[in-house]
C-alpha positions as YAML, in Angstrom:
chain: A
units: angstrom
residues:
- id: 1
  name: UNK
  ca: [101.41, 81.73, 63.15]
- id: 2
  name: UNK
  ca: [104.76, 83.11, 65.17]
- id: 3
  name: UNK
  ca: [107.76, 80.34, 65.12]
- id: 4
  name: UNK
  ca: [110.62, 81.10, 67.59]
- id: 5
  name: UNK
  ca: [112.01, 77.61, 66.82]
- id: 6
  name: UNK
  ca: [114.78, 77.64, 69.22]
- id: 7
  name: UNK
  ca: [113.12, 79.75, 71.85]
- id: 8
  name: UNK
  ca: [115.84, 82.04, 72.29]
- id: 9
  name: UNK
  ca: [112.89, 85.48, 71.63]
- id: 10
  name: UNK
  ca: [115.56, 87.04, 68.92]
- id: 11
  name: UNK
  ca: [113.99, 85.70, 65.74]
- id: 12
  name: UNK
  ca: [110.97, 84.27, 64.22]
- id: 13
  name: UNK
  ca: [109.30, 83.11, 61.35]
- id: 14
  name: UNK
  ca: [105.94, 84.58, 61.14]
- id: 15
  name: UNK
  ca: [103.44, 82.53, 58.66]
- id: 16
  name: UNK
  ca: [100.11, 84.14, 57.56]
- id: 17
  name: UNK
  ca: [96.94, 82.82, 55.33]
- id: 18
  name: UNK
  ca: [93.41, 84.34, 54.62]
- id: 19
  name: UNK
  ca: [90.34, 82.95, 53.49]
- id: 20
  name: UNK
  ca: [90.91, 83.47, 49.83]
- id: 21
  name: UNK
  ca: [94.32, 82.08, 50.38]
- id: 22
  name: UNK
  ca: [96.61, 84.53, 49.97]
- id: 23
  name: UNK
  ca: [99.82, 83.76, 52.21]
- id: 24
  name: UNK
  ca: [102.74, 86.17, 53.93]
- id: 25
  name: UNK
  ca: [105.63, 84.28, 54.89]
- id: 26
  name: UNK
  ca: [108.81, 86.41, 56.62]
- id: 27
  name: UNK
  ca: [111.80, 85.68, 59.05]
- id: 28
  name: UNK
  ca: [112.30, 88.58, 61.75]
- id: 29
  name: UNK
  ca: [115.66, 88.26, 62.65]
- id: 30
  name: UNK
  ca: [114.74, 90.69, 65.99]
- id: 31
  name: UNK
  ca: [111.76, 91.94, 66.19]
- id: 32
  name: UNK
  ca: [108.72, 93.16, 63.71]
- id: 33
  name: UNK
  ca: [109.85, 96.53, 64.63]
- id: 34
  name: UNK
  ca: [112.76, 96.09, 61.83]
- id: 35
  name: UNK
  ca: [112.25, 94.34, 58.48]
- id: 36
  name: UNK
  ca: [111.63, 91.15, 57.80]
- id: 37
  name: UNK
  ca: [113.65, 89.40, 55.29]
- id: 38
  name: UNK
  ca: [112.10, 89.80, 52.34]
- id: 39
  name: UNK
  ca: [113.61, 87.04, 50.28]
- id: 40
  name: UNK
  ca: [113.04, 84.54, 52.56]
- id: 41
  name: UNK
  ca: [110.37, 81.88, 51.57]
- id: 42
  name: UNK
  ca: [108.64, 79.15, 53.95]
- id: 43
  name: UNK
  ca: [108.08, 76.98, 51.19]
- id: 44
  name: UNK
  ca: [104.52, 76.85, 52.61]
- id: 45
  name: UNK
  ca: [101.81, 75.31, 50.81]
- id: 46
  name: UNK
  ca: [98.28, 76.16, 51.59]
- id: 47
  name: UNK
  ca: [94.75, 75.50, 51.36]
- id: 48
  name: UNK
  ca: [91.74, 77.00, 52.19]
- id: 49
  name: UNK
  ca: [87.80, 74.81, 52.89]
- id: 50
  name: UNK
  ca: [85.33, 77.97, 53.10]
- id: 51
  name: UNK
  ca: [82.26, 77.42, 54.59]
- id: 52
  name: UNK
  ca: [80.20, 80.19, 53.18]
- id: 53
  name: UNK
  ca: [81.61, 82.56, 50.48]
- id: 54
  name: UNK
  ca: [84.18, 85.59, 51.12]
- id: 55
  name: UNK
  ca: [82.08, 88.27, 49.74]
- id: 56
  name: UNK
  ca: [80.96, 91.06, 52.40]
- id: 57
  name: UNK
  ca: [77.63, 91.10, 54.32]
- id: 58
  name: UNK
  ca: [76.23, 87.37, 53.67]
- id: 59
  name: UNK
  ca: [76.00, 85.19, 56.02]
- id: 60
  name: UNK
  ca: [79.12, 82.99, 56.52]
- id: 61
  name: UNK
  ca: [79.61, 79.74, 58.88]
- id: 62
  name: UNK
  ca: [83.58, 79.84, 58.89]
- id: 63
  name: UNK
  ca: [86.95, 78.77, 57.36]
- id: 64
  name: UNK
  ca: [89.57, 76.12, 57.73]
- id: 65
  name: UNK
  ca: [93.07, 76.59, 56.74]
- id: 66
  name: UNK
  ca: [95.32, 73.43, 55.92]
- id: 67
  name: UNK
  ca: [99.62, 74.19, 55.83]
- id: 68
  name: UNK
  ca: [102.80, 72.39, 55.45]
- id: 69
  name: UNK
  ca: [106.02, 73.87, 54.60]
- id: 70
  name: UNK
  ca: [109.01, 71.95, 52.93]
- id: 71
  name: UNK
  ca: [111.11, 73.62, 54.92]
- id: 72
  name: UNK
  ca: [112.67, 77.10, 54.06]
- id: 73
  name: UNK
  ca: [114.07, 77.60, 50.31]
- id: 74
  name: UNK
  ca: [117.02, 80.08, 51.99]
- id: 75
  name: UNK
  ca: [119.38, 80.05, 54.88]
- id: 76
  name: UNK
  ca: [118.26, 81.60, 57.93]
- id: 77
  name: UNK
  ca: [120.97, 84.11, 59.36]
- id: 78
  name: UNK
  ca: [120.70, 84.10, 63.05]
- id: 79
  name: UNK
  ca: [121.70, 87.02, 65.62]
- id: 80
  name: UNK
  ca: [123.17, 86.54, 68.77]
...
């Protein structure tokens, strides 16, 4: 998920889970193009209902993820 929570297109937050619920949480003060921030944390707790297994070449019906976030556990430097 991409969060440009003001709308302004000179940051984001960008929010990512998988299947076996590994997560990637980052703020992008500009673009992807430069680093993220790596010490920046969502707070973002996850879950994961598979329906099916995540081992290759079976026969799978889907997956659900479930999210919330606390809110960010460091300050957000904005550009302008």
């Amino acid at each position: 998920m991409f969060v440009d929570a003001d709308g302004n297109r000179r940051g984001y937050v960008e929010l990512q889970v998988n299947p076996n619920n590994a997560t990637f949480d980052s703020w992008f003060a500009t673009t992807r193009a430069q680093p993220g921030d790596p010490s920046w944390d969502s707070g973002m707790e996850t879950a994961v209902k598979v329906r099916g297994t995540t081992e290759p070449g079976d026969t799978d019906q889907g997956w659900t993820p479930r999210s919330r976030s606390r809110g960010p556990r460091s300050r957000v430097a904005t550009t302008r």
